[in-house]
N, C-alpha and C positions, 0 to 999 in steps of 0.2 A: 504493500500500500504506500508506504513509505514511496519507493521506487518512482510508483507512477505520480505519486502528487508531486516527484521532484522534475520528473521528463515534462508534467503539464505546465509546471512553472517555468522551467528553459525555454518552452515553446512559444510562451504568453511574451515572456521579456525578448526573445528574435523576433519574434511579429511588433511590436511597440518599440525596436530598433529600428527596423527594417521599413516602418512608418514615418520615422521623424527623418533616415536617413532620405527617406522618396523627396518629402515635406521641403526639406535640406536644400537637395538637389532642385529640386523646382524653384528656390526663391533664389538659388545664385545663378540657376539660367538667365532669369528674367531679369536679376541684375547685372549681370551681364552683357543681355541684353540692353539694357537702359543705359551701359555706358557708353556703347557702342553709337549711341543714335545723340545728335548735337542738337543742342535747345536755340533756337533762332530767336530773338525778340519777336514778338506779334508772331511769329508763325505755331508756335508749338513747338514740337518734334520733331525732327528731318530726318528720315534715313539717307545715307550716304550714298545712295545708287547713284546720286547725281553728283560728283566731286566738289566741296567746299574749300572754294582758297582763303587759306585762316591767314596767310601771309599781309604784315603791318607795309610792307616794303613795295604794296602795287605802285605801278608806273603812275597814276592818275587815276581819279575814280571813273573816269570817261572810258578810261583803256579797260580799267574790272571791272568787267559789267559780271557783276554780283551771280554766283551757282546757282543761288536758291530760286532766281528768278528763271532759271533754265529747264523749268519743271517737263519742259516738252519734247527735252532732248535724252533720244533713245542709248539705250543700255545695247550695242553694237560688239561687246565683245564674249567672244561665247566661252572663256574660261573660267567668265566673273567677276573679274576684275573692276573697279567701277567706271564707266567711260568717260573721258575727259581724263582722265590720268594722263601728264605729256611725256611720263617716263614708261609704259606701256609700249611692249614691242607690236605691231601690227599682227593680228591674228590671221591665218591663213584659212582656218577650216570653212568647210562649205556645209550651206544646209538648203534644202527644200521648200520653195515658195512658189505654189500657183504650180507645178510639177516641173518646177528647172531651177537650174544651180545656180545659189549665188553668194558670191564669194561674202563672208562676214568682213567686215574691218577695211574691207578694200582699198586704198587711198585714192584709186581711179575710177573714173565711172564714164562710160560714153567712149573709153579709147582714152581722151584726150584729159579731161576735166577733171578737178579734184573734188573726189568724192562733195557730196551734200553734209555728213558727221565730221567732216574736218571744218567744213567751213563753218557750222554750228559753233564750233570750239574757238574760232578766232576772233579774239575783243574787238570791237568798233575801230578804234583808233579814233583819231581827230573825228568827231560828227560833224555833220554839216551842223547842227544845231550849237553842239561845244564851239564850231570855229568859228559861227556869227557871233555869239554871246562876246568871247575873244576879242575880234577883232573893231564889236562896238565900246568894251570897256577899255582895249591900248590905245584908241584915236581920242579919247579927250581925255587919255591918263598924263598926269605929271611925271614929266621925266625928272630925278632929283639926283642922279650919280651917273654916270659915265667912265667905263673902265677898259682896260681890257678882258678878255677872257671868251670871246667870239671868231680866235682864229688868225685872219692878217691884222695888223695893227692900222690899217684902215675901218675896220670891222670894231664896233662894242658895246659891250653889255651894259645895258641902258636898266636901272633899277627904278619903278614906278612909284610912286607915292604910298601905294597899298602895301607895298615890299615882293612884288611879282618882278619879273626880270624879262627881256627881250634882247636880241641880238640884234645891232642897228648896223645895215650896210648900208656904207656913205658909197663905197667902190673906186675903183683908179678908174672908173669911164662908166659910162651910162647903160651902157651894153650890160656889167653884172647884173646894175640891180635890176632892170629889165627884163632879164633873164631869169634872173630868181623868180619874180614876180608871176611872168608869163609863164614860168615850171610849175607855179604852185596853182595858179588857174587851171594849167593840163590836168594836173592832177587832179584837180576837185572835176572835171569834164570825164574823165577816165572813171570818175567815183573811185579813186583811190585813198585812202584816208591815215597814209603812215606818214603825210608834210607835216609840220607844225603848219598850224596857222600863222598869216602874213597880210599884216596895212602897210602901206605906205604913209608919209610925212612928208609934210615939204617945213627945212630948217627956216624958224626964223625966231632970233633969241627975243623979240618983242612979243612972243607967242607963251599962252601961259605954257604948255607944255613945252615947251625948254629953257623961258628963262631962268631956273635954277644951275644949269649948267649952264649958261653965257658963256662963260671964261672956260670950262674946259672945250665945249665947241671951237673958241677963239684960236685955244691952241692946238688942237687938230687940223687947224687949216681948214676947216669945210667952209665952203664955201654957203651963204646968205641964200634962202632960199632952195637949195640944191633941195633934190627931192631923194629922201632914204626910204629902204626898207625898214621894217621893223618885225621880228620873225619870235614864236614864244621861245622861250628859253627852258630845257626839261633837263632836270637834272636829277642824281642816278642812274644814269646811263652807260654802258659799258663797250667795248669796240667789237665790231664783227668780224670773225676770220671765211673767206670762203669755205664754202662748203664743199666737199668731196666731190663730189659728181659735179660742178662747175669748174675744177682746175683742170690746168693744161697734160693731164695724166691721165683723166678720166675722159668717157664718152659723151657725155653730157647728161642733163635732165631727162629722161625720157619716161614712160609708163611704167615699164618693167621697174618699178621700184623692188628692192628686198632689205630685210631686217633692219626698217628703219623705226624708231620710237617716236609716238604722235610727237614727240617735240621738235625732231628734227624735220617730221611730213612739216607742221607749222612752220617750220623756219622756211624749210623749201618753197613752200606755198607763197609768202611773201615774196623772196626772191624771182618768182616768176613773174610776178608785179613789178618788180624793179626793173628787170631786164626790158618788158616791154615799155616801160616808163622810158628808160635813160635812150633807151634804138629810136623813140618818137621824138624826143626832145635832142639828143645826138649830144648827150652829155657827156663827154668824155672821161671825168671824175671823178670815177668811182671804178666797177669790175676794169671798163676799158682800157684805166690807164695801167692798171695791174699787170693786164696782160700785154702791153706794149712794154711796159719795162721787164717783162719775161726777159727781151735780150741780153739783159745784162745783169740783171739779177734772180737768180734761177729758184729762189726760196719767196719769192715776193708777196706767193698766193698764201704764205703760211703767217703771213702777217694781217692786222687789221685793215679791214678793208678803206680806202678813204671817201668821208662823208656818207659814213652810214652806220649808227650806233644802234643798241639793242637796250630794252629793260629790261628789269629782275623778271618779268614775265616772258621774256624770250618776241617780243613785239618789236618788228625794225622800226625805225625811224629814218627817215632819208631828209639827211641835211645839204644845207650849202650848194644850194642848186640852181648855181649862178653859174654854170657853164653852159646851163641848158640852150634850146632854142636858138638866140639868137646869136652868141659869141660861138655856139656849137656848131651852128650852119655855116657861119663864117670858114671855118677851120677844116670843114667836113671831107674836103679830098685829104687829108692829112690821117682819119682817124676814121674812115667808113671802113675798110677792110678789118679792123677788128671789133668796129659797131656790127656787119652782118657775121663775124666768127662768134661769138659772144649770143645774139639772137639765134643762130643755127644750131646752139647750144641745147636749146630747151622746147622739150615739146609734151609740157604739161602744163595746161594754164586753168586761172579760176575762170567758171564758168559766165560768171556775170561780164568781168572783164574783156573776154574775146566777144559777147556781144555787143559791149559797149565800140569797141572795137569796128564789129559787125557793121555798125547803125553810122559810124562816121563814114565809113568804108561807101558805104551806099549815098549817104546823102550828098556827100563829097560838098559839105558843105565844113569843114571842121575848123578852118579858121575864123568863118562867120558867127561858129557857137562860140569859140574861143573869145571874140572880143565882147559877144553879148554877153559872156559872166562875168568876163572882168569889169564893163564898164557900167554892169549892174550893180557890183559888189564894192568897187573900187571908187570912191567920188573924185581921187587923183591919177585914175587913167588917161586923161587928155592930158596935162599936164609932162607922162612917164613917155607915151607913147605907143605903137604898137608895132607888131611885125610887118616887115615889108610888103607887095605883091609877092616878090622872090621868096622869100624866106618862108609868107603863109603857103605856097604851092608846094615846097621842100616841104611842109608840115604833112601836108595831103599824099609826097608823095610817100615818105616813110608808115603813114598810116595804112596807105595802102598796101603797102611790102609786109605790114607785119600781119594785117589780114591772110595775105596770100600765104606767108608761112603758116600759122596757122591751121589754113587748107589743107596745105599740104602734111602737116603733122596727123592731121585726120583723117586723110588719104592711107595715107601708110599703119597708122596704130587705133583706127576706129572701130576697126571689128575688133578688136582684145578683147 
């Protein structure tokens, strides 16, 4: 008797173990659970399927455009991983949609076009709405210091009343800042959005906006009236080295991507932005002069690239784009054979892009929008100037050469 009342007692005290351990185990899943998932102000809860950048160190709130607001962007990798991660390798696997194969993660789509979930993943940049806000508060801001720190010593960082900062080119000739100017209009035509935003000023120390610096104006030599740029100034910024498949080693940009991490697809992505950017405007500044000084310097591509920095988010920025257009057309038999080596390079472009492309290409009006943005946006375009007959036909005809490749990239790699 003894015996059994002790076996029924062992029994009772393992089941009433065996309860509290179940009990146990359920409250640390679910805390677990709960640490796992991040508390948003006003939102609740968030599970992390959609990546949260906790990082203090964004480029600009305009460039982070906020995870949580990305509620609509798909979970594309089929390991698990959460998508938007930029240190994620591209997943290869295939699965079944509507009964045909399609690759997950793909970074191309159409042959030609970078995928639609990359381009999800890529910040705004400069918005058109950010660069009007801009450029109506630098046109009646006080300028109150004047330094260096913009580059030639004709060029300087102009510090505002608010404590915001601008780059002011005066320029050795009319040609830069015109160029810069006319570059950043392309850009905003192209819907490109990696320029800082850009007003112009016309000097005059009797003006509330520079008579704080009178005197250092004075000693710069600028001349009264002269008409500057004024460009935003972003700082944390860091220098670009080219990328792999753009040096003179490699074949170039093409579809056949492999084991590349969304960070460097993003970076790539940009890049095909620039290239088509600098071959229209025939900047020679940046990749082009890299690879003409190939001759003599055979390491040149393993340095940073000039005039074109990056943020802590891996976002280009494309500075100093005063060689564009019209000091670049000038010069163009000098520096076209390695403007079409450099285009021949890449045949992977953003989709919005080669249409915008597309639509000038046809209207074969693209000087004519050219001057109606700037002279809409700009109240000192009369004043600055515009591109020649010559020069706006040079415009049309590189736009047109970059359609045709284009074409022809889609000729060749559209069925993939």
């Amino acid at each position: 008797m003894r015996v059994l009342t002790s076996n029924l007692f062992g029994l009772l005290f393992l089941g009433a173990f065996a309860g509290v351990f179940y009990v146990w185990s359920s409250l640390e899943d679910r805390l677990e659970r709960h640490k796992r998932r991040f508390t948003v102000p006003g939102r609740g809860s968030f599970s992390p399927k959609v990546p949260v950048d906790l990082s203090a160190k964004t480029f600009r709130t305009l460039l982070a455009v906020p995870a949580v607001h990305r509620t609509q962007v798909k979970v594309h990798n089929a390991s698990g991983n959460p998508a938007g991660n930029r240190h994620d390798h591209v997943n290869r696997n295939t699965s079944t949609a509507n009964g045909r194969s399609v690759k997950l993660d793909s970074p191309v789509e159409d042959g030609i076009f970078w995928s639609a979930w990359l381009e999800d993943l890529l910040p705004m940049g400069f918005t058109e709405d950010y660069a009007r806000a801009w450029r109506d508060r630098a046109r009646a801001a006080r300028v109150v210091k004047l330094e260096a720190g913009c580059g030639r010593v004709s060029n300087q960082m102009a510090t505002f009343a608010d404590g915001s900062k601008a780059c002011v080119r005066y320029g050795i000739n009319a040609d830069q800042v015109q160029g810069e100017t006319l570059t950043y209009y392309l850009a905003c035509l192209l819907g490109l959005t990696n320029v800082p935003p850009l007003v112009l000023s016309q000097l005059s120390t009797d003006s509330e906006q520079w008579a704080a610096v009178r005197t250092r104006v004075a000693g710069l030599q600028w001349s009264d009236h002269a008409v500057v740029s004024l460009t935003e100034w972003v700082s944390n910024l860091s220098g670009v080295v080219t990328p792999a498949p753009l040096r003179q080693e490699s074949s170039g940009l093409h579809p056949e991507l492999r084991n590349k991490s969304t960070a460097e697809l993003l970076e790539l992505m940009q890049w095909s932005d620039l290239i088509i950017f600098d071959y229209m405007s025939a900047n020679f500044d940046r990749l082009v002069s890299n690879l003409f000084s190939l001759q003599w310097d055979a390491r040149v591509m393993e340095r940073d690239t000039n005039n074109l920095l990056k943020t802590p988010r891996g976002d280009l920025v494309f500075i100093d784009n005063e060689a564009g257009l019209v000091h670049g057309f000038r010069v163009l038999s000098m520096w076209e054979r390695y403007h079409q080596t450099v285009l021949g390079s890449v045949c992977v472009f953003r989709k919005r892009t080669a249409q915008r492309v597309a639509e000038l290409h046809q209207s074969r009006d693209s000087s004519k929008r050219l001057l109606e943005l700037y002279r809409d946006n700009e109240p000192l375009a009369a004043e600055l100037g515009f591109l020649s007959d010559e020069h706006a036909a040079v415009l049309q005809e590189r736009i047109d050469r970059v359609y045709k490749h284009i074409s022809y990239c889609k000729e060749n790699y559209g069925q993939l």
